[in-house]
Every structure is written in C-alpha cells, then in structure tokens.
N, C-alpha and C positions, 0 to 999 in steps of 0.2 A: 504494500500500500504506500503512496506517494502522496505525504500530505503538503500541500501547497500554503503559503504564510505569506500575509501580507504585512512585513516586518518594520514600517514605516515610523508609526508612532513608538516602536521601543528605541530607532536608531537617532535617538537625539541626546542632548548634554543633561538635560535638567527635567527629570521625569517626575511627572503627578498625573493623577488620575488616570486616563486611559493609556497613555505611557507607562505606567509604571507597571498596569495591568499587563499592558502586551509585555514588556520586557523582563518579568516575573516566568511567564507561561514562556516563553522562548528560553527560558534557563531552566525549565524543570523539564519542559519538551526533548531537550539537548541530553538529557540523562535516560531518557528510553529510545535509544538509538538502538534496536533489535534486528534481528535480520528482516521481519516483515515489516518496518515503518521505516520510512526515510522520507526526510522535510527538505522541502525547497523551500526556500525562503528570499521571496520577491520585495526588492529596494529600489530606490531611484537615487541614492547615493553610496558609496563603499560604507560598509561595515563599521560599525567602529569596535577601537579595541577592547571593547568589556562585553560584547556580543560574545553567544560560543564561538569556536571556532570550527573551523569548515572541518567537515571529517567524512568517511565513506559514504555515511548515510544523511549529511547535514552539511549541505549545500549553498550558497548565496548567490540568486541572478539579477545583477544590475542592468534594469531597462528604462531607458529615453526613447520620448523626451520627457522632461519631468511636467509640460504641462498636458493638463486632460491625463494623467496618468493612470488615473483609474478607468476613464471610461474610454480612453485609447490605446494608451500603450500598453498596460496591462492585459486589457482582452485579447488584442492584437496577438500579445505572445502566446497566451496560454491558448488560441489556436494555432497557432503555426510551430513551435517550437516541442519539440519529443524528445524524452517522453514528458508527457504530459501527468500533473498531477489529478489523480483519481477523485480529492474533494478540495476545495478551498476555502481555506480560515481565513475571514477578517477580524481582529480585535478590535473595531471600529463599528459604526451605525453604516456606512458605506459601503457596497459591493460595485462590482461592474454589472452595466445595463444587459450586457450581450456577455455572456463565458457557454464553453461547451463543458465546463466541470463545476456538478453542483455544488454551492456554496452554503456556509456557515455565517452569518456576522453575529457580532454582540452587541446589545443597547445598553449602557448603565442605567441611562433614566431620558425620564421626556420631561424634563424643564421647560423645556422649551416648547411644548404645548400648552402645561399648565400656568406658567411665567413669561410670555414671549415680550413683554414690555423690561426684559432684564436682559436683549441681547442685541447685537446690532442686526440691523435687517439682513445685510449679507448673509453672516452667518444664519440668521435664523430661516430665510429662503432656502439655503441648503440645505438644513438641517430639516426642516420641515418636507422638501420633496424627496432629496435624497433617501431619507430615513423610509418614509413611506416605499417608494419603488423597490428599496432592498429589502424592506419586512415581508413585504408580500411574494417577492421572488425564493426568499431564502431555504433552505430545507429545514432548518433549523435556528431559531433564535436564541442564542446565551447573554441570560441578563443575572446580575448579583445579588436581586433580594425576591422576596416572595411579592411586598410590593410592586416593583415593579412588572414584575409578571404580569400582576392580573390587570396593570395599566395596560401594556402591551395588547395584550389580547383584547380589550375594552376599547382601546384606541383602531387598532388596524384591524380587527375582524380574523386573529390569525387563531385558526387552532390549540386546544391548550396543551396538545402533547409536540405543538412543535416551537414550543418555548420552555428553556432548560433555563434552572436557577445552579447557578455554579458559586458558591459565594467565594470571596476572594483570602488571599490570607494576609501573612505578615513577611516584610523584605527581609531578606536572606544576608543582603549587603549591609544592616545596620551592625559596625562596629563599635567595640568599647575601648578607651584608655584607663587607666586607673582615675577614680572618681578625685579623688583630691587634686591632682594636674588636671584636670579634665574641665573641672569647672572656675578655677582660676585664671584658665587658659581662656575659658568661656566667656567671662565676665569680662576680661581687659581685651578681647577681642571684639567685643557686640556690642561692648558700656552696658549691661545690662545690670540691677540689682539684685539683691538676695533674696529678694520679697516681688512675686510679680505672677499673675494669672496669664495663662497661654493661651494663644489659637495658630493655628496649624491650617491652613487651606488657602486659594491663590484669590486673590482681590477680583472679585464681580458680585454685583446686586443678589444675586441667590443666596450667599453666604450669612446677608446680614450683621454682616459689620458694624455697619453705625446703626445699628441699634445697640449692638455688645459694647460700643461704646459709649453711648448715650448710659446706658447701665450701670457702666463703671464709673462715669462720674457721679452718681448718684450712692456710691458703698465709701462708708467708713470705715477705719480712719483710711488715712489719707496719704499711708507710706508703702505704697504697694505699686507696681506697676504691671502693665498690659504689655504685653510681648505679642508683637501677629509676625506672624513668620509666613510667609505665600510671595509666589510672583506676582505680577500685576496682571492682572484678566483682561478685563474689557470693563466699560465704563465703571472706573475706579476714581473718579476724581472727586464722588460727594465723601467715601469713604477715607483717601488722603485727608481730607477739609474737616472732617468730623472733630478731630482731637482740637481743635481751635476752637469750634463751635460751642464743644461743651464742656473748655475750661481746664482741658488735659492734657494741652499741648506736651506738657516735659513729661509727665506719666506714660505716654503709650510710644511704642521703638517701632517702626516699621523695619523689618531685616531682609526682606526680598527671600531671594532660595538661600537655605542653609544646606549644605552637604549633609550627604549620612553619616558622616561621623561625627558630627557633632549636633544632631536631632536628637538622640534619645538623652542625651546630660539637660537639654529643655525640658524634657518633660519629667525628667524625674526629680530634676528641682522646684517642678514649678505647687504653684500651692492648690491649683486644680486648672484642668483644660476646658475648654467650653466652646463648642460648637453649636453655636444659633440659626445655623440652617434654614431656610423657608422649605427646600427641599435638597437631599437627597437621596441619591441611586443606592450609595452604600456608607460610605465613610470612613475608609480604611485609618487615618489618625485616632478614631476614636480606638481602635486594637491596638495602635500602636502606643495611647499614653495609658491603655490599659497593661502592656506587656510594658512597661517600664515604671510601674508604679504612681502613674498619677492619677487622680479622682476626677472622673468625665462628667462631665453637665451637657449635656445634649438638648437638642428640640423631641418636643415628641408627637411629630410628624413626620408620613413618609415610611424612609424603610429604618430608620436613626432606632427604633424600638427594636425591631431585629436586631439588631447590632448592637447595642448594649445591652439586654437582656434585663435582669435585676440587678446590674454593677452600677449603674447609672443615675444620675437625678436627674433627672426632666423638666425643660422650663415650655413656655407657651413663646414662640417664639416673638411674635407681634406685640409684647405684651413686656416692654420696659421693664415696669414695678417687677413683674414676677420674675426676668431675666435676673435683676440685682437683688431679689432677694434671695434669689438659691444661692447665685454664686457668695456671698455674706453670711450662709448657712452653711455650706461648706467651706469657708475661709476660717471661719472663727470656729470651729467643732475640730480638733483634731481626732478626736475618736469618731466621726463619720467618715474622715478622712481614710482613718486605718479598716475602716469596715469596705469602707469602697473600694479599698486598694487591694484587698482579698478579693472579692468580687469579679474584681478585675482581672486578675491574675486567671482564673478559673474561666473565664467567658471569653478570654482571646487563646486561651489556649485550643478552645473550638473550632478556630480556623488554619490552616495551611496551604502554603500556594501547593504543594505536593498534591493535595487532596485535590485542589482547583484544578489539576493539570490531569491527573487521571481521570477526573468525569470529562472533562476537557476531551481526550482525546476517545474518551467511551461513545462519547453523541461522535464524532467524527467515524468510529469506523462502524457506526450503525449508520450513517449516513451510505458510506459507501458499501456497506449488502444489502441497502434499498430496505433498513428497517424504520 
C-alpha cells in the first residue's frame, strides 16, 4: 500500500495548530515503515531538516509550480506520474478538485461558519468553498473532537461513518533543562516575573483575548502578570491595543512564538493557564499545561469540555465578571491548584500522537479495501 501525504503545513519553521498536527503524524507515520506501507510525501519546497528522513519506504516528491498547487500541480502528478499512491492524506480542510486516488482530508473545526465576522474575507471565501467541495468529495473525514463531528455532519450532509474522531496528543519534541537554569534563563531572556497567568495560542478574534484581558484588569492584587505567548493571526490589532485600554499596559508581555524548549518552564511556572476560546476544534495547550503541571481554566464551549475533562475550571467565555472570577479563585487557592494539577496529570495522559497515528493510518487502509 502506497500512502500518499500532502506534507505542506508540517514543512514550515514555526508550527501551531494544523502544522503541528501534520508534522506530529508524519513523525509517528515514519516509525511504521513495514514492508506493506510506504509514504510518498508531496511538497512544493525541499524538506526541511527535522522532517524524517527519506528511506526505502519514505519518500519526498517536490512538484511546481507552487501556485494553484493543489488544484494543479498536485492533481497533474498524481495522474501522470507511477506509481501512483493507492489513497491520499491531507492534514488540511483542502483536497484536489480532480485526483484519480481517493482521498482523506481533516477538518479541526468550522469557525469559520459559526464566527465568519473573525476572519478576513479571502480567507474565509476559501475556506468556506474549498472546505465544502472537499467534505463532500472525500472518503473519509478526520476531525479531533466529538464536537466537531456532529458539526460536520450537520453542516455538509456527510454521512456519520465517514467522519472519524482521531483526537490529537502531546509533542514529542518538548525538551527539559534543569529547572533552576531553566527559569532564570527564562526570566532575563523574556523580562518576565515570578508571578504571572499564561495563554498559549496565536492572536485572532476566536481566541478572545481582550476579553482575558479586560478580566485581568479587573483581579486583585495587582503584582501578577499576563504572559500571551502566540504568533500574530489575522486581525490582531484590537487585541495589541487592549492592555492600554484597560490600564495594563506594563502587566501583560506579548512574546510572539516561543521554541519548545522553553514552553513547558511557562507553564509550569505559571500560577494557572486560561484559555477563553469563543470556539475551539481541540486545544492541544490545554494537555500541554496539563502535562507540565499547570491549573487550566478553559471556556466551556465547543469541544474545550472534551479536553479537559474534570481537571479543569470553566468560565463562560463572553462573560468578563465570571472570566476574573475563576481565574482569582484559582490564583488565590493553592490547594485547588494542587487538586487541578492531579487532574491534570491523569487526563493528558489520555492522549498520544502514537494513538492518533494508528487510527490514522487504520481509516486509510480501510479506505483503500473499499471498506
């Protein structure tokens, strides 16, 4: 069996969200290189060096031009070129229009039907056509939460056995230093304090940021600070402007991307993480300051209740007052802290990209005996 990969969003510098999902599953793929499965894995630029590496059964075909690539030069090859892959993965909402090998794609979530006043038009034009012509082409859909699922089906009319929940896990590539250097190193590299509430995810309107800070101007006392750690998304400028607006300019750090070696000393210092979401697909941060010790505050909407399970506190996300009074009720409680952080420990250990990567490749080779 010749599984074919559309290797795109894992071969970039700075991986979140569906990057980091493709580039997860392309490292665990890489370990069951058996004599009946070998991967082709389709790029529109070389490899980079932290991708596997090319080996009998785990291949890389760079094809131009890089523009229309999906719905030219991509389909182009996978007719003309042999052999040919038997099914095709995308990690992605997008397939090609035209293939002669059926396909697989994944949806994280549909924001962008329930939220479309959060994206730019371009993007949402795409995301909105594309998404649709590939759901309904597809053999099979892989999405991360149960919510999401029954969105899927509810939205595009697709069958419910050909939508697969594969939930995600936790990075492989998160390294430790010793804690003592680790967080010293921490502090005089970032300017960060000793005392300071986290968020983990990239600057756009879904996130709801300036409301978590609107929040935190409002929590006593007043020696604490906000750490948001993400790249900049797409319209991020109410969210920049916030910490002026509500009084908090030198309390809150924007840090852009931080590497993996030095995420998890964030969160295991921090005094709890909080994710106030409007919506999402999955949340993968929230496992992550759960597997490093920190007390998650989550929305509880969406698939955010899968995902933390009972380790979690729940705010309403739209709803200010109740944002700053969890996090104040977890800041000042250290004993709900240490119950959370149990909790926590025990409910990310549910997930693994191993696990992700064997169902993963279970819906692919039912695809290809027509089950």
């Amino acid at each position: 069996m010749i599984i074919g990969i559309d290797g795109n969003e894992a071969n970039v510098a700075q991986r979140v969200g569906i990057s980091e999902y493709a580039y997860e599953l392309l490292l665990q793929f890489s370990k069951y290189q058996v004599s009946r499965i070998k991967y082709q894995v389709y790029l529109k630029d070389e490899p980079r060096n932290d991708l596997p590496e090319e080996g009998e059964g785990w291949k890389y075909r760079i094809i131009t031009p890089r523009k229309l690539w999906t719905q030219f030069s991509l389909p182009l090859d996978l007719y003309l070129h042999r052999p040919k892959p038997d099914v095709f993965f995308t990690p992605t909402h997008y397939a090609p229009r035209f293939s002669p090998t059926p396909t697989v794609i994944s949806i994280m979530d549909l924001s962008f039907l329930f939220y479309p006043e959060l994206f730019k038009k371009n993007d949402l034009y795409q995301l909105r056509n594309w998404t649709a012509y590939s759901a309904k082409k597809a053999k099979r859909i892989l999405t991360i939460s149960k919510f999401s699922k029954n969105a899927i089906i509810k939205e595009y009319g697709v069958p419910e056995e050909r939508v697969v929940v594969t939930y995600p896990g936790l990075k492989e590539s998160f390294t430790k230093t010793p804690q003592a250097f680790t967080m010293n190193r921490i502090k005089s590299k970032y300017g960060i304090s000793d005392k300071y509430i986290l968020f983990v995810g990239t600057l756009q309107p879904r996130k709801n940021i300036v409301r978590l800070i609107e929040a935190f101007s409002l929590i006593e006392p007043k020696d604490t600070d906000l750490v948001i750690i993400g790249k900049k998304g797409w319209l991020y400028e109410e969210i920049l402007a916030a910490p002026k607006k509500y009084g908090v300019l030198e309390r809150v750090k924007f840090l852009d991307y931080v590497p993996d070696e030095d995420l998890p000393v964030f969160y295991e210092h921090a005094l709890c993480f909080v994710l106030p979401s409007l919506y999402e697909g999955f949340g993968l941060p929230v496992l992550e300051a759960m597997r490093y010790n920190c007390p998650v505050i989550i929305s509880n909407t969406s698939s955010l209740p899968e995902v933390g399970g009972d380790a979690a506190v729940y705010i309403k996300p739209e709803d200010v007052s109740d944002i700053a009074e969890k996090i104040k009720k977890v800041v000042m409680s250290e004993g709900l802290r240490k119950e959370m952080i149990e909790k926590g420990k025990k409910q990310a250990a549910k997930f693994s990209w191993e696990k992700t990567a064997k169902e993963t490749l279970e819906v692919l080779s039912n695809v290809v005996q027509g089950q």
